[in-house]
KETINU-207129 format. One record per residue (C-alpha): residue number from 1; residue in three letters; chain; x, y negated, z negated. Coordinates in steps of 0.2 Angstrom, whole numbers, plus 5000, padded with zeros to 4 digits. Layout:
% KETINU-207129
(r NUM; 'ala'; 'A'; (X; Y; Z))
...
% end
This chain:
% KETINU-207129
(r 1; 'unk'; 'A'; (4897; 4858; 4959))
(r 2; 'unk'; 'A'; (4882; 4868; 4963))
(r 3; 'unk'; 'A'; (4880; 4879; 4947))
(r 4; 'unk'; 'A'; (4865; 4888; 4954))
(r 5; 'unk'; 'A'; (4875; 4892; 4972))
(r 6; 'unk'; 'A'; (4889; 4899; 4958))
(r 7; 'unk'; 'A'; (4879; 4909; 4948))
(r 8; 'unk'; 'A'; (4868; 4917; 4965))
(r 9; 'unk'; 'A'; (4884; 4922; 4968))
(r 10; 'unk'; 'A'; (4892; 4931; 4955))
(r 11; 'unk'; 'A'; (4876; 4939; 4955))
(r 12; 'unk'; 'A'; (4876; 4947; 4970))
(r 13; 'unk'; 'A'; (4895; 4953; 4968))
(r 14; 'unk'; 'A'; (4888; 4961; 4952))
(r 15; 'unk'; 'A'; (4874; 4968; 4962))
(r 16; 'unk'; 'A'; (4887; 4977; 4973))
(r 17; 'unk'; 'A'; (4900; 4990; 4968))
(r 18; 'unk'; 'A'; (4917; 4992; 4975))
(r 19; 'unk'; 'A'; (4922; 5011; 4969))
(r 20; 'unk'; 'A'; (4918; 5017; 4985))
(r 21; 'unk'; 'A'; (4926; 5033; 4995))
(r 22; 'unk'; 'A'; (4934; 5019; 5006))
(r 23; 'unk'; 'A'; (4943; 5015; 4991))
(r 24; 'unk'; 'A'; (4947; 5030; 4985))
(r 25; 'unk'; 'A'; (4954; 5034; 5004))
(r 26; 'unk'; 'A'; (4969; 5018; 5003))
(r 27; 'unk'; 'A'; (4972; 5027; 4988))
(r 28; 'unk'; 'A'; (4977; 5043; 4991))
(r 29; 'unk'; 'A'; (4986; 5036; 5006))
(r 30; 'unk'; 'A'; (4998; 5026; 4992))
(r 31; 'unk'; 'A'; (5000; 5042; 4979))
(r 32; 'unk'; 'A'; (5001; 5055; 4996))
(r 33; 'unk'; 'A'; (5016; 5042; 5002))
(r 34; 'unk'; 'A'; (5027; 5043; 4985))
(r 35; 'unk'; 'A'; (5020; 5062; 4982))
(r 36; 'unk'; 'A'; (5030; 5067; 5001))
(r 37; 'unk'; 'A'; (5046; 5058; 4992))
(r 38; 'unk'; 'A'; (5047; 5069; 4977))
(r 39; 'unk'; 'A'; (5041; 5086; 4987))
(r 40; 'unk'; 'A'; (5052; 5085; 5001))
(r 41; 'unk'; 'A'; (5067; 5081; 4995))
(r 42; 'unk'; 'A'; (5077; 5087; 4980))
(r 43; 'unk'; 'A'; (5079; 5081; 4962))
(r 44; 'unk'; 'A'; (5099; 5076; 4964))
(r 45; 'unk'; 'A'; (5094; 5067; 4981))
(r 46; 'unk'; 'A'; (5082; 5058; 4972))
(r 47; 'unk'; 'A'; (5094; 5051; 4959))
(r 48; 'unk'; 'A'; (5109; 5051; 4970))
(r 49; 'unk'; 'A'; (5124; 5043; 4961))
(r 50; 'unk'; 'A'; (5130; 5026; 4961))
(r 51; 'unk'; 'A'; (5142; 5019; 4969))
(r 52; 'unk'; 'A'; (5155; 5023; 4951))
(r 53; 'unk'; 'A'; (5149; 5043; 4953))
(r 54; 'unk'; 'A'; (5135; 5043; 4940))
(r 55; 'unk'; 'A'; (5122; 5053; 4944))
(r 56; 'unk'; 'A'; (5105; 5054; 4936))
(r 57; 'unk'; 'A'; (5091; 5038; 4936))
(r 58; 'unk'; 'A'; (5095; 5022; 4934))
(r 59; 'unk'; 'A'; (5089; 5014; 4916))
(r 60; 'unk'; 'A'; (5091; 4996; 4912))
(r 61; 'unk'; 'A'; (5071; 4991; 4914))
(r 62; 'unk'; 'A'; (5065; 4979; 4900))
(r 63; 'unk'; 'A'; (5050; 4989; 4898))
(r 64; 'unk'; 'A'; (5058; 5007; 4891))
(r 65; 'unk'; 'A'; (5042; 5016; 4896))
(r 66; 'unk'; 'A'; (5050; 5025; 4914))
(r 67; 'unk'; 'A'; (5047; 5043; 4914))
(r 68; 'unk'; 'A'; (5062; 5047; 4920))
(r 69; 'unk'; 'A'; (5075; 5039; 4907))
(r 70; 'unk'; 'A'; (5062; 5047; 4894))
(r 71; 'unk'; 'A'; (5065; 5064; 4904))
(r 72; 'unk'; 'A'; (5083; 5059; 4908))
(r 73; 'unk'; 'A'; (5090; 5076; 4901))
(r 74; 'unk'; 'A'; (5074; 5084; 4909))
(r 75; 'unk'; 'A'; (5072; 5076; 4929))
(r 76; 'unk'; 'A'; (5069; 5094; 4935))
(r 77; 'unk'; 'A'; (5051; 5093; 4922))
(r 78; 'unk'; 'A'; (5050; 5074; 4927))
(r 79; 'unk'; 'A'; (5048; 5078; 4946))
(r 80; 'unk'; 'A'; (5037; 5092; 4944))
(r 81; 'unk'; 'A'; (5026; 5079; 4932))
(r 82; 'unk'; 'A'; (5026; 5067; 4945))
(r 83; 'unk'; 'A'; (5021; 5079; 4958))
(r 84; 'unk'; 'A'; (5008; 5086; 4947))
(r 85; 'unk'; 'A'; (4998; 5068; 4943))
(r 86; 'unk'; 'A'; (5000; 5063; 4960))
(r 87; 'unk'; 'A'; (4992; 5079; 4968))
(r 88; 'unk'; 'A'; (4979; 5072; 4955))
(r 89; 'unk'; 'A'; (4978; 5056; 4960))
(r 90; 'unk'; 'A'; (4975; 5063; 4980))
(r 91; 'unk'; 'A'; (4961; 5074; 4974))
(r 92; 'unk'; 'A'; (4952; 5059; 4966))
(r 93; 'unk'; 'A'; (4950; 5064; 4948))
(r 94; 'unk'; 'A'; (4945; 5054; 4934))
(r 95; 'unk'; 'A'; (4951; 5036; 4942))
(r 96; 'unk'; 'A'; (4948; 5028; 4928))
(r 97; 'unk'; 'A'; (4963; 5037; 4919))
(r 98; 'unk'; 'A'; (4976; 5042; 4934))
(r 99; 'unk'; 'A'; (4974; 5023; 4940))
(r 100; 'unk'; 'A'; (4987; 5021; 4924))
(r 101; 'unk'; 'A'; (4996; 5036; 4927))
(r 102; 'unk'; 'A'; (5000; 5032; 4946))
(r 103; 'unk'; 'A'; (5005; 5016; 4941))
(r 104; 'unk'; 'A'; (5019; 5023; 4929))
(r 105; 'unk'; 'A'; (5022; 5035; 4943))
(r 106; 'unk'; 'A'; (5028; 5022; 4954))
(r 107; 'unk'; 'A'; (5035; 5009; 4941))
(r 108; 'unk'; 'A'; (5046; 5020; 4935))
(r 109; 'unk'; 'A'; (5053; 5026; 4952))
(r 110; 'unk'; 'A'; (5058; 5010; 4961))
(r 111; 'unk'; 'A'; (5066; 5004; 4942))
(r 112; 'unk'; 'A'; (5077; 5019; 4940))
(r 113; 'unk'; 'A'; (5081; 5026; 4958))
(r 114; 'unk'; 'A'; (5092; 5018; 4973))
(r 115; 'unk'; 'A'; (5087; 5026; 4987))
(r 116; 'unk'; 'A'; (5068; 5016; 4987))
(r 117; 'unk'; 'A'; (5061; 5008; 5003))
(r 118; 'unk'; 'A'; (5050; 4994; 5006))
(r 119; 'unk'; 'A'; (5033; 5006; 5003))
(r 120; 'unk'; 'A'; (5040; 5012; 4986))
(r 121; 'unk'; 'A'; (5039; 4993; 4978))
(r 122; 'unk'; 'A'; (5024; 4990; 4990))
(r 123; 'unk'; 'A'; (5016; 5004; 4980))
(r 124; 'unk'; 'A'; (5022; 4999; 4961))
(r 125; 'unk'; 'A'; (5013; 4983; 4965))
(r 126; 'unk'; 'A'; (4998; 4988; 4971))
(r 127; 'unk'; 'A'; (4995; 5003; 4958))
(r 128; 'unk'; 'A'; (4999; 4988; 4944))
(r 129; 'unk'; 'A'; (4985; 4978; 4954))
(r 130; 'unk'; 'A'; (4974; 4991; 4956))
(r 131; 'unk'; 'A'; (4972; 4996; 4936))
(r 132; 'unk'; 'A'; (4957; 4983; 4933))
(r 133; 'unk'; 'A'; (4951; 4993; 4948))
(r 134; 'unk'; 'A'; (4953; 5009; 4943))
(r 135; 'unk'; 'A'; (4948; 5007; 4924))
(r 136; 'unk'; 'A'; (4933; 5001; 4929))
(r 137; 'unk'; 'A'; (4927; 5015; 4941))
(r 138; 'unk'; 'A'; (4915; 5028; 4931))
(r 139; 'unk'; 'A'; (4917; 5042; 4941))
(r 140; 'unk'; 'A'; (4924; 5057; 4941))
(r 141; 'unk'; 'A'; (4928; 5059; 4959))
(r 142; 'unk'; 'A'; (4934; 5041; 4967))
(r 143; 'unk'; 'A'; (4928; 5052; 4985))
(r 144; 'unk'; 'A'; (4909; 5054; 4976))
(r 145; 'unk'; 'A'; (4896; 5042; 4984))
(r 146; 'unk'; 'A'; (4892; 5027; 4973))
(r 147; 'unk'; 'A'; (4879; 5023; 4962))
(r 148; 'unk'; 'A'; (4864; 5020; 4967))
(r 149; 'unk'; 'A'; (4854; 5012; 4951))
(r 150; 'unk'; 'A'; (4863; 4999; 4938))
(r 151; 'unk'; 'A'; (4857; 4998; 4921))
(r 152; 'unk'; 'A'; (4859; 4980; 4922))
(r 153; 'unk'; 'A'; (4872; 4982; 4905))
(r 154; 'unk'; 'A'; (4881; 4969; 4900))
(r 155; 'unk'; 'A'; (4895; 4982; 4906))
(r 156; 'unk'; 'A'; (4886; 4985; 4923))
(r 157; 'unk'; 'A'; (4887; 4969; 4928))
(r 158; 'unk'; 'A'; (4907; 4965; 4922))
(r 159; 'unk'; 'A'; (4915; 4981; 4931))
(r 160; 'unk'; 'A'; (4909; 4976; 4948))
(r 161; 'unk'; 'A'; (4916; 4959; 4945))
(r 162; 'unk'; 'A'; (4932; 4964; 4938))
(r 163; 'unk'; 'A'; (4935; 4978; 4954))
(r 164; 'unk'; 'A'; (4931; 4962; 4965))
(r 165; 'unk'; 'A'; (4944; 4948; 4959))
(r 166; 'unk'; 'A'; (4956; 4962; 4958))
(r 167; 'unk'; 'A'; (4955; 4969; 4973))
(r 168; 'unk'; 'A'; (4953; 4950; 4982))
(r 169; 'unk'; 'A'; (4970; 4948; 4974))
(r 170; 'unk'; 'A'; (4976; 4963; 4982))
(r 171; 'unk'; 'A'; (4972; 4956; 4998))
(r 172; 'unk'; 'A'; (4983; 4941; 4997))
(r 173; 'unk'; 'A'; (4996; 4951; 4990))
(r 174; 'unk'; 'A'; (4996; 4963; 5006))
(r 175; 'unk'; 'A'; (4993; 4948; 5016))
(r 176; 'unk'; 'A'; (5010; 4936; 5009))
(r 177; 'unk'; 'A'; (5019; 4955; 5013))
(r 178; 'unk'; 'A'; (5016; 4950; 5033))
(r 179; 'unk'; 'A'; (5017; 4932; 5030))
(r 180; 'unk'; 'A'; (5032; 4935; 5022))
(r 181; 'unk'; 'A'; (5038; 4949; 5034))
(r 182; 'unk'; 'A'; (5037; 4938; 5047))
(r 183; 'unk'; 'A'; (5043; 4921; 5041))
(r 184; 'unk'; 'A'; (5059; 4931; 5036))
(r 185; 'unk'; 'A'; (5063; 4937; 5053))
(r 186; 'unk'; 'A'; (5062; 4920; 5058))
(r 187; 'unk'; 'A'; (5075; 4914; 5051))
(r 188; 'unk'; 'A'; (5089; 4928; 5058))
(r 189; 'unk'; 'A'; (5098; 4923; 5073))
(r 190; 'unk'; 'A'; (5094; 4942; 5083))
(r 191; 'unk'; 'A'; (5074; 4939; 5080))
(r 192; 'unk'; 'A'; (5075; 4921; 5085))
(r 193; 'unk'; 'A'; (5086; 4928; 5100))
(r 194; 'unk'; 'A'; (5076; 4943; 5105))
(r 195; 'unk'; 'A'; (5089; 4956; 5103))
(r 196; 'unk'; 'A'; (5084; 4962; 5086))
(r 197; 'unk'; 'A'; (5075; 4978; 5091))
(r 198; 'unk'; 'A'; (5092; 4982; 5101))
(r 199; 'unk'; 'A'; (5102; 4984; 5086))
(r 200; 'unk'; 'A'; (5087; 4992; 5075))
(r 201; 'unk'; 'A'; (5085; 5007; 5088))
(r 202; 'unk'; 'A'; (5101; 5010; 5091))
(r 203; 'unk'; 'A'; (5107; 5010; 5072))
(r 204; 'unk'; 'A'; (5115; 5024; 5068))
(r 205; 'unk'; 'A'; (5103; 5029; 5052))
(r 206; 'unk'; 'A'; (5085; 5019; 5056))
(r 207; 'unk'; 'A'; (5088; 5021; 5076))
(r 208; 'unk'; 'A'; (5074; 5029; 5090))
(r 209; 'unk'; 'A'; (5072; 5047; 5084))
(r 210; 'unk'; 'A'; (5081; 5055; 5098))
(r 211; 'unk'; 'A'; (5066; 5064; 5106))
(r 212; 'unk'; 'A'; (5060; 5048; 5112))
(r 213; 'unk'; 'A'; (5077; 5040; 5116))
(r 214; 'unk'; 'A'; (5074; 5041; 5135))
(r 215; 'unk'; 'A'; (5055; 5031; 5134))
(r 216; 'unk'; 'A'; (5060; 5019; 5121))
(r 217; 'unk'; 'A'; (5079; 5014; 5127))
(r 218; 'unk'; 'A'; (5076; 5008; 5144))
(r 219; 'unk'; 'A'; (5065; 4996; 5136))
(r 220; 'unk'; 'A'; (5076; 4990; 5125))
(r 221; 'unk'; 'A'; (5090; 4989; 5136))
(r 222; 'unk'; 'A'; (5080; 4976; 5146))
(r 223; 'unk'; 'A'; (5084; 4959; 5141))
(r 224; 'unk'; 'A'; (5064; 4956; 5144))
(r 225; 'unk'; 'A'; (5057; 4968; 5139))
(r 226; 'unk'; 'A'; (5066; 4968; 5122))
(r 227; 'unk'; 'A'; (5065; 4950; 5120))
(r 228; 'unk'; 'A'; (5047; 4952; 5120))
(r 229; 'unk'; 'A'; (5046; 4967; 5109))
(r 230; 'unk'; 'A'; (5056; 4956; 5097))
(r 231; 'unk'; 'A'; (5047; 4943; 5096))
(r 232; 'unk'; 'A'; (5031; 4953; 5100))
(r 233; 'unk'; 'A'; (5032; 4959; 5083))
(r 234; 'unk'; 'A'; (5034; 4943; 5072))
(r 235; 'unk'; 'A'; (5019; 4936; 5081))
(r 236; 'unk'; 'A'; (5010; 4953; 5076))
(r 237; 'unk'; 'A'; (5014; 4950; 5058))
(r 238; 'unk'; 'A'; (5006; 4932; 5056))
(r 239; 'unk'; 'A'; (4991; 4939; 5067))
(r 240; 'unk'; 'A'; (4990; 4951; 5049))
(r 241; 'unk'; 'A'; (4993; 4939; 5041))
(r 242; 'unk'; 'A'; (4978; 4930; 5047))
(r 243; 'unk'; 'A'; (4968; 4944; 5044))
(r 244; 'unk'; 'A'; (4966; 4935; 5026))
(r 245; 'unk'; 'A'; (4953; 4923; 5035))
(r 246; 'unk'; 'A'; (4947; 4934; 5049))
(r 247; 'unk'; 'A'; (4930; 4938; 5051))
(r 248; 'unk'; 'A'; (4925; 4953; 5044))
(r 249; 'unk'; 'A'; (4918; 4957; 5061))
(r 250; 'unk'; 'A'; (4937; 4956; 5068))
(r 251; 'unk'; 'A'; (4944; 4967; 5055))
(r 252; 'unk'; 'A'; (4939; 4985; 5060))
(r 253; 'unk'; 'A'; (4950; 4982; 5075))
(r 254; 'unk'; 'A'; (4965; 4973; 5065))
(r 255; 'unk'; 'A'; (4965; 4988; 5055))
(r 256; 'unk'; 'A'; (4963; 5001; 5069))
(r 257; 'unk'; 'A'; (4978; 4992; 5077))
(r 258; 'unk'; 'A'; (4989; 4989; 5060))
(r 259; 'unk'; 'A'; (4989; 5008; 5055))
(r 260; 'unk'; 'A'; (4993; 5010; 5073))
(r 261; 'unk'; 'A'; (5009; 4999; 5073))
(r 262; 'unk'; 'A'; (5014; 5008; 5056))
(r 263; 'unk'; 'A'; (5011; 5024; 5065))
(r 264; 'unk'; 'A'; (5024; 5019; 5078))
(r 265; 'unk'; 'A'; (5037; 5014; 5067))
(r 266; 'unk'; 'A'; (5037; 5030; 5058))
(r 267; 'unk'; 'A'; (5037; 5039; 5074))
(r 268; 'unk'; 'A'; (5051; 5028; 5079))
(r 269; 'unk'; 'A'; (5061; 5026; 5063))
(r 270; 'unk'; 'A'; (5056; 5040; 5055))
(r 271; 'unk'; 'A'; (5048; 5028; 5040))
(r 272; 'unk'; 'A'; (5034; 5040; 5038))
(r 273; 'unk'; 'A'; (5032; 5037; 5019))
(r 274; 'unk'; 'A'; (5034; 5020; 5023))
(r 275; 'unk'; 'A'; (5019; 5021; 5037))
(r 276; 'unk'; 'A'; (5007; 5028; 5025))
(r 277; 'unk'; 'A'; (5010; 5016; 5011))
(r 278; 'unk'; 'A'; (5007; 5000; 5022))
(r 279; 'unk'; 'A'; (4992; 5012; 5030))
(r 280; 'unk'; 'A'; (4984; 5012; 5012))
(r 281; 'unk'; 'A'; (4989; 4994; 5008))
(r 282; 'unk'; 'A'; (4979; 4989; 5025))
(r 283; 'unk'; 'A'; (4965; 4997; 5019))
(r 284; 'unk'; 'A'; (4964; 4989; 5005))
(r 285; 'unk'; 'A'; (4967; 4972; 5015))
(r 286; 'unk'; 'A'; (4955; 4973; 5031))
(r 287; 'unk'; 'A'; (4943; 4987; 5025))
(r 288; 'unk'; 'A'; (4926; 4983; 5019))
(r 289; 'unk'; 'A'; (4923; 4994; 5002))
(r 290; 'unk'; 'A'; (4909; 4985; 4997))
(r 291; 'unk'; 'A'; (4890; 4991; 4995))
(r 292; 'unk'; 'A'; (4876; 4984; 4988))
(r 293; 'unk'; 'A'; (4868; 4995; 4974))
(r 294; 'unk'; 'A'; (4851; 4987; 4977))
(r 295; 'unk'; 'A'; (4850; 4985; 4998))
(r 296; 'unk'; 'A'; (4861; 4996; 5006))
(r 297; 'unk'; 'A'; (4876; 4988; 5015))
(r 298; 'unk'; 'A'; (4876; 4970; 5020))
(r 299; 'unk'; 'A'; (4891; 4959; 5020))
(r 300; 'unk'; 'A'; (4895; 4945; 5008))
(r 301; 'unk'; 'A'; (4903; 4931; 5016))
(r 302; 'unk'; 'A'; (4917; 4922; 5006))
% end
C-alpha cells in the first residue's frame, strides 16, 4: 500500500469542508417532507387506531426515548413540538444541535405510527446518518457560506473527515434504496409482465389523480406503451442505482432527472411527502457539497 498516496488523501479531504448550503438544502427537503405530515393533517389521523380500536401511538420500541409514548397523554403538545423543531430544522439553525433533534423527530414517528410511507423510514435513516454530519458542522446557519480559513486544529482537520465518511455512507444507503427498489420489482409477476403500472394507476387509493386521468389512461391502456412504462421504470432505478459510480460530470443531469421522476409520482399518486424526501435523499446522493477551504472548488476523485 502506498502510505504517502493515503495520507495526500486524507489530507486534501481535510483541506475540504462538506457543511455547505448544498447540504443544508437536502436537508430541509427531509425535515419540510415530515413537517407537511404533522401540519396538514390532524393529531387523531396521525395516530389512527389499530386494527382492535386503540387509538393513540404505537409504543413497543426497544429504545424508550419516542416523543410521542413520553407525551402519550399529551400528542396535541407532542405534534405542535414536532412542528416547532422542524420549522427549525428548515430555517437551518444551530445544525449541530437540531441534526439530534430531527433524528428523534423522525425515529419516534415511523416506530409509534401506522400510517408511515416509504419517505418516513427513508428519513429516520438518513437523520440517524446524518448526526456525525450534523454535530460536526460549526455554524449557526447550515444556509451560511462555508469557512474560508481552517485553523489547522487537531479538530479542524477531524470534522471534515467525519462529514465525509458519513455522508459517502449516505450515498450507498440511497443507492441500495434503487438497487433495491428495482431488484424487488423484479421479482413480481405484473413488473416482469409489463402490466404493473395498469394496476398502480387505476388503484382505488394510489391511482392517477383524476385531473390527469384522460393523458395518463390512454397510455396505460396500451399494452405497449404500458409495458414499456413498466419496465421503463425498473431500468430507471438501476440507472440510480449506477449513479454510485458515475462520473461526477454525469450527476447533475442524474439528479435533474431523479427529482424530476419523483416529481411525477407525486403529481401522479399524490406522494408528495414521499417526492420531497427522495428529492432530499438525491441530493445527498448525486450532489456535490464539497469545497475546498484552501482553492476554491475543484473535484476530488474517488
Amino acid at each position: 500500500m502506498n502510505f504517502k498516496r493515503v495520507d495526500d488523501y486524507i489530507l486534501r479531504i481535510s483541506a475540504m469542508t462538506w457543511h455547505t448550503p448544498g447540504y443544508g438544502l437536502a436537508r430541509s427537503l427531509l425535515a419540510l417532507a415530515t413537517l407537511c405530515t404533522f401540519v396538514f393533517n390532524s393529531t387523531e389521523l396521525l395516530f389512527y387506531p389499530t386494527v382492535d380500536e386503540v387509538g393513540g401511538p404505537v409504543c413497543t420500541e426497544a429504545l424508550g426515548i419516542n416523543l410521542f409514548c413520553l407525551l402519550k397523554e399529551h400528542l396535541g403538545l407532542a405534534r405542535v413540538l414536532t412542528i416547532v423543531i422542524l420549522l427549525v430544522v428548515i430555517a437551518g439553525w444551530k445544525p449541530r444541535y437540531t441534526g439530534i433533534l430531527h433524528w428523534w423527530v423522525c425515529y419516534s414517528w415511523v416506530n409509534s405510527s401506522l400510517l408511515v410511507d416509504g419517505g418516513d423510514h427513508v428519513n429516520a435513516v438518513l437523520t440517524l446518518l446524518l448526526i456525525p454530519v450534523t454535530v460536526t458542522d460549526h455554524r449557526r446557519w447550515h444556509w451560511s457560506p462555508v469557512a474560508e480559513t481552517t485553523s489547522g486544529s487537531t479538530g479542524s482537520r477531524i470534522s471534515p473527515l467525519v462529514a465525509f465518511f458519513s455522508l459517502k455512507v449516505i450515498r450507498i444507503q440511497v443507492a441500495a434504496i434503487y438497487l433495491h427498489a428495482a431488484f424487488a420489482k423484479c421479482a413480481v409477476p405484473e413488473w416482469q409482465n409489463g402490466t404493473a403500472l395498469y394496476y398502480w394507476f387505476t388503484d382505488p387509493t394510489f391511482g392517477v389523480t383524476p385531473w390527469l386521468e384522460p393523458l395518463i389512461l390512454p397510455l396505460i391502456l396500451h399494452p405497449f406503451s404500458v409495458a414499456l412504462l413498466t419496465w421503463g421504470t425498473i431500468l430507471f432505478e438501476f440507472l440510480l442505482f449506477a449513479g454510485l459510480l458515475a462520473k461526477k460530470a454525469y450527476r447533475p443531469l442524474m439528479l435533474f432527472v431523479g427529482i424530476g421522476f419523483h416529481m411525477m409520482i407525486a403529481l401522479i399518486h399524490g406522494l408528495v411527502t414521499f417526492g420531497l424526501s427522495m428529492s432530499g435523499a438525491l441530493l445527498f446522493y448525486l450532489g456535490s457539497p464539497e469545497k475546498s477551504i484552501q482553492k476554491g472548488y475543484f473535484r476530488l476523485r474517488i
